[in-house]
C-alpha positions in Angstrom: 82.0 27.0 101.2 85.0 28.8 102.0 88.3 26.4 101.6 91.7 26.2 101.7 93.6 23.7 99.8 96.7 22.2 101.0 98.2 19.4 98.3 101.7 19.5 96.2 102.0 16.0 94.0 100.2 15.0 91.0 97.9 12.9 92.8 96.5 15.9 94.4 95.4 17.8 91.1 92.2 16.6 90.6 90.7 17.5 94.2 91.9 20.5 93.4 90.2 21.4 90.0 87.1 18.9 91.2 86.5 21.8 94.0 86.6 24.8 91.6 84.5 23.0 88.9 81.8 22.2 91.9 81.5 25.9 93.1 83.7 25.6 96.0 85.6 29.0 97.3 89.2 27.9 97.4 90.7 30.9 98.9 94.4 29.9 99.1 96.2 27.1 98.2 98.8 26.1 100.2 101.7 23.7 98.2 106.0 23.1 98.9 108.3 25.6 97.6 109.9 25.2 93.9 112.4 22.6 94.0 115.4 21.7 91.9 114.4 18.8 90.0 116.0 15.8 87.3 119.0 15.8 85.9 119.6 19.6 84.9 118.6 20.5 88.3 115.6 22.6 87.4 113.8 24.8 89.4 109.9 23.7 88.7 106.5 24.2 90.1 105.6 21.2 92.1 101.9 20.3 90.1 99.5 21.5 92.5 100.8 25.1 91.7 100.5 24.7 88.2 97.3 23.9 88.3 96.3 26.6 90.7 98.4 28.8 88.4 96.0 28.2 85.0 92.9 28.6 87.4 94.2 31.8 89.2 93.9 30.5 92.6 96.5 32.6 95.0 99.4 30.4 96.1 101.6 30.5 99.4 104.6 27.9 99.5 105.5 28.4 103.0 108.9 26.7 103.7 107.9 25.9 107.3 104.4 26.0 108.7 104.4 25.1 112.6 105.8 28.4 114.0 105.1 30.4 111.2 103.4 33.9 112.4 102.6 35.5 109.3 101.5 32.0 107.4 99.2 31.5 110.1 97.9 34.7 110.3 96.8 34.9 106.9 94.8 31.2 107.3 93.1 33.0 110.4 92.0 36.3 108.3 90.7 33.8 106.0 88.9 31.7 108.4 88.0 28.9 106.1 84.9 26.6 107.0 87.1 23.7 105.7 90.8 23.2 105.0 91.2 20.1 102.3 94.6 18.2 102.5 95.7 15.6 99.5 99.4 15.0 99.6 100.9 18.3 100.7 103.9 16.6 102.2 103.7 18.6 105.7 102.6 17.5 109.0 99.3 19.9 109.8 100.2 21.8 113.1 97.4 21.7 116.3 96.6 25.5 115.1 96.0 24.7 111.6 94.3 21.6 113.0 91.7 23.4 115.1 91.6 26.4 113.1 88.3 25.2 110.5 85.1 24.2 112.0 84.5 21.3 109.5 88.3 20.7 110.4 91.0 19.7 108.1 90.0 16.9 105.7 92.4 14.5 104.2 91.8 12.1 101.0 94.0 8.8 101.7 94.6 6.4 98.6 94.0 3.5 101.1 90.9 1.8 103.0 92.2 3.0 106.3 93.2 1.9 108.7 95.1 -0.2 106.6 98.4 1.2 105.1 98.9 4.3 106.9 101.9 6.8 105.7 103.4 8.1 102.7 103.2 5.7 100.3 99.8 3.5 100.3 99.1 2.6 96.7 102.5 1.2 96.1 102.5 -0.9 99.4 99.4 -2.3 98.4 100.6 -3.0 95.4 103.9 -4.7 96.5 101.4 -6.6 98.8 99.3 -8.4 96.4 96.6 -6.8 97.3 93.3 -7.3 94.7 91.0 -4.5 96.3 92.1 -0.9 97.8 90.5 2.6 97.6 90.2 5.7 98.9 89.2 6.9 102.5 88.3 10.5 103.9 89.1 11.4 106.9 89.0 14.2 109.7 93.1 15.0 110.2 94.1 14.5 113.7 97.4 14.5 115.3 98.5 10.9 114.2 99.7 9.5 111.5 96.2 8.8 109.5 94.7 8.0 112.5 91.6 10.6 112.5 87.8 9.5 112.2 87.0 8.0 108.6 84.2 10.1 106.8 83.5 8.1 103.8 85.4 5.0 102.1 85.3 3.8 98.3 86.7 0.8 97.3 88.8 0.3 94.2 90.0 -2.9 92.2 93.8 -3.9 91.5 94.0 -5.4 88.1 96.3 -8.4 87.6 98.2 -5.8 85.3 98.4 -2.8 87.5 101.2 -0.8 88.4 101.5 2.2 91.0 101.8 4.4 87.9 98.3 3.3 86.1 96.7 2.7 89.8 97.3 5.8 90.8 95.4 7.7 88.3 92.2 6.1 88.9 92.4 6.7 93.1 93.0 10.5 92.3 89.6 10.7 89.8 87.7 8.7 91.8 89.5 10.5 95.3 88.5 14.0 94.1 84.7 13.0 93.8 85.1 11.3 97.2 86.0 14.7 98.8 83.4 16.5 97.0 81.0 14.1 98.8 82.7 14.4 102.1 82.4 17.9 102.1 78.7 18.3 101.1 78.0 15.7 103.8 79.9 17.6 106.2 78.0 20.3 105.1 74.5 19.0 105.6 75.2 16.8 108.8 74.5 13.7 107.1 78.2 12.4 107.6 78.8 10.7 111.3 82.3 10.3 111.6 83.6 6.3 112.6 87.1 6.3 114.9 89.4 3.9 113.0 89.9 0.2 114.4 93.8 0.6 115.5 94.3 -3.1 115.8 93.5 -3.7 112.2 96.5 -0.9 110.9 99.2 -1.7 108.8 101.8 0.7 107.9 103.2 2.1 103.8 106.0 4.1 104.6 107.9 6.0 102.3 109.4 3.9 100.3 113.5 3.8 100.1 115.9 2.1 98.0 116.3 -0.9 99.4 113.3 -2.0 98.8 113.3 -3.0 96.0 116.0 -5.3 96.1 115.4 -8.9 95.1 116.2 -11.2 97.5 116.4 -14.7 97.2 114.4 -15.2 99.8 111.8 -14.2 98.4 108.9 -16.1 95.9 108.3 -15.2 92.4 105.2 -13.3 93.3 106.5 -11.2 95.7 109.2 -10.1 93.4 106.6 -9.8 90.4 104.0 -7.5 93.1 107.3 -5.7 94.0 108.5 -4.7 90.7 104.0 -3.6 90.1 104.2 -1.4 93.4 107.4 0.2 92.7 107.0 2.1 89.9 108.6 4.4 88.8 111.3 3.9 92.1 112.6 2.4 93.0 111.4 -0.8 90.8 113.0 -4.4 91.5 117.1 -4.7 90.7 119.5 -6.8 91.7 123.6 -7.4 90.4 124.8 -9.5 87.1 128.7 -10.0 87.1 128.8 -7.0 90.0 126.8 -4.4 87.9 123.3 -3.2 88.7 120.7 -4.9 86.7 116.7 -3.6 87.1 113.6 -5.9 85.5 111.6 -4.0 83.8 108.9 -6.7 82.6 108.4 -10.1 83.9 106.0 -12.6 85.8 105.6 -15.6 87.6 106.3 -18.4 85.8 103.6 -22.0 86.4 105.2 -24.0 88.7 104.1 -27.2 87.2 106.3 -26.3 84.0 109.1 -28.9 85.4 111.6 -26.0 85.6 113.5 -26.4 88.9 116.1 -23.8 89.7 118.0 -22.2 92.9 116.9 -18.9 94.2 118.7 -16.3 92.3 119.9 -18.8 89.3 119.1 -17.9 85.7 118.3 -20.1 83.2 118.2 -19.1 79.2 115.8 -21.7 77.1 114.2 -22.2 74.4 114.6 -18.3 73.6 113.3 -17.5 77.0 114.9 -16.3 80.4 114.0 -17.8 83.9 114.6 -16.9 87.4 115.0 -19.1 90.1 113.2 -17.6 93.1 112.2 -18.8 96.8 110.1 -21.5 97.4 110.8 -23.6 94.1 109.0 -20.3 92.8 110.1 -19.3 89.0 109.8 -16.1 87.2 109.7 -15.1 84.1 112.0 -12.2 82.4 110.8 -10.5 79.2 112.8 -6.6 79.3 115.4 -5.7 81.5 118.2 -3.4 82.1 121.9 -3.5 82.8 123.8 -0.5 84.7 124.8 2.3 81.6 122.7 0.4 79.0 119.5 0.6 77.7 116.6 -1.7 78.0 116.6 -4.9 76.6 114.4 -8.1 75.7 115.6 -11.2 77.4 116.7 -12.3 74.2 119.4 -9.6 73.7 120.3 -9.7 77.3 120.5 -13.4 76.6 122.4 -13.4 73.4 124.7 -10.8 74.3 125.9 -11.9 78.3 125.4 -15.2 77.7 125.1 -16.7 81.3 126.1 -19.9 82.2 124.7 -22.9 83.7 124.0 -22.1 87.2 124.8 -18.3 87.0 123.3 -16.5 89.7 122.0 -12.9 90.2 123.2 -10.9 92.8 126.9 -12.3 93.2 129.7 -10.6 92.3 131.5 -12.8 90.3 132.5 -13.7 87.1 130.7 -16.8 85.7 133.5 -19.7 85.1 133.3 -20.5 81.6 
């Protein structure tokens, strides 16, 4: 079968090398230009390419694809039978759309129609969800909106994070596209439209997200702080500097502790939240704005908070 692979992140890799392992004719692969990344500002392959690179796949990084002549030319003289989409980052044009006969299929790290957009495995996360997976689909003009091929569920450990979940829905993703396409292949697969009323959305995630609130319960911060890794995490201000958990969980209710939302509490060596709902988490490693991480101990023994000091206010404690 005659392919052409559209994908850029990490996530995207093992479709990829899955297809060329299983025989399958990638002809191009289509990824975003070279960026200017970290600190230094360096110009680096985005993964996809690198990959396509050490299996010497030919690679076009088209800045624009809607109106692009020559890009679309060059998809037409190839006339693949199938054009595979993980994560390229671009919204597939009608021509592109219509272009393969077995159309344009797209892995999604969700069980769709649930979580639709940019970032599902995070959201579901941040959620508290216990069960995702991955779903196939047939691209249409929507936002993950086309006809589910094939679905594979996936479980969400108690001690998963987007960064260890993640992983798991790419290996077990790229053999779910291998499938889809065989099916496709032998007429086996009949397509299902998606049930629009049961949709929920994972946008892209921003900053601001990952701000605690006091309004909300220890879970939702601890399921928060899970999803958002490795940004934008779960932060909030100590004496009007930025201060980021890095480990914690809820804390058993029935403990006896009883503390405001947003009020910390250091005892018995140990460092408390108080969060919405009489909810309480616990903080084991966190980090102040221009330091490095710390155990709650050190933050403890070296800030010393006061009775009734609060996260997210600005001023200084009254000592």
């Amino acid at each position: 079968m005659d392919l052409i692979f559209c994908g850029t992140p990490k996530f995207a890799v093992p479709t990829l090398e899955l297809l060329v392992k299983e025989g399958f004719r990638v002809r191009l692969v289509v990824t975003q230009p070279d960026r200017p990344r970290g600190r230094g500002m360096e110009v680096t392959h985005p993964q996809v390419k690198q990959s396509a690179l050490v299996h010497g796949l030919p690679i076009v990084q088209p800045e624009k694809i809607k109106t692009n002549a020559e890009f679309r030319a060059q998809l037409e003289a190839i006339a693949p039978q199938a054009i595979v989409v993980v994560g390229y980052g671009r919204i597939i044009p009608p021509w592109m759309l219509d272009l393969p006969p077995l159309g344009n299929i797209n892995l999604h790290a969700s069980l769709l129609p649930k979580y639709r957009g940019a970032a599902p495995i995070q959201w579901a996360i941040a959620n508290g969800e216990t069960v995702t997976g991955n779903t196939t689909i047939r691209l249409d003009s929507g936002l993950d909106t086309g006809d589910i091929l094939l679905q594979e569920e996936t479980a969400i450990m108690p001690d998963d994070d987007a960064v260890t979940l993640a992983p798991r829905l790419a290996q077990s993703g790229a053999a779910l596209t291998v499938k889809t396409l065989r099916g496709l292949e032998d007429g086996s697969i009949r397509p299902v439209k998606q049930d629009a009323s049961h949709s929920s959305l994972a946008p892209i995630l921003q900053k601001e997200d990952g701000r605690i609130l006091s309004s909300r319960t220890a879970t939702d911060i601890f399921n928060r702080l899970r999803g958002f890794q490795p940004w934008p995490g779960a932060f909030t201000t100590f004496r009007g500097k930025n201060l980021s958990l890095v480990a914690a969980k809820p804390y058993p209710t029935q403990s006896g502790l009883s503390l405001s939302p947003g009020e910390l509490l250091y005892k018995d060596e140990r460092l408390f939240l108080g969060c919405a709902e009489k909810s309480i988490l616990e903080i084991k490693e966190l980090q102040l704005e221009g330091k490095k991480r710390m155990s709650a101990r050190d933050f403890a023994n070296g800030y010393k908070p006061v009775l009734h000091e609060k996260l997210g206010t600005s001023a200084e404690p009254v000592r």
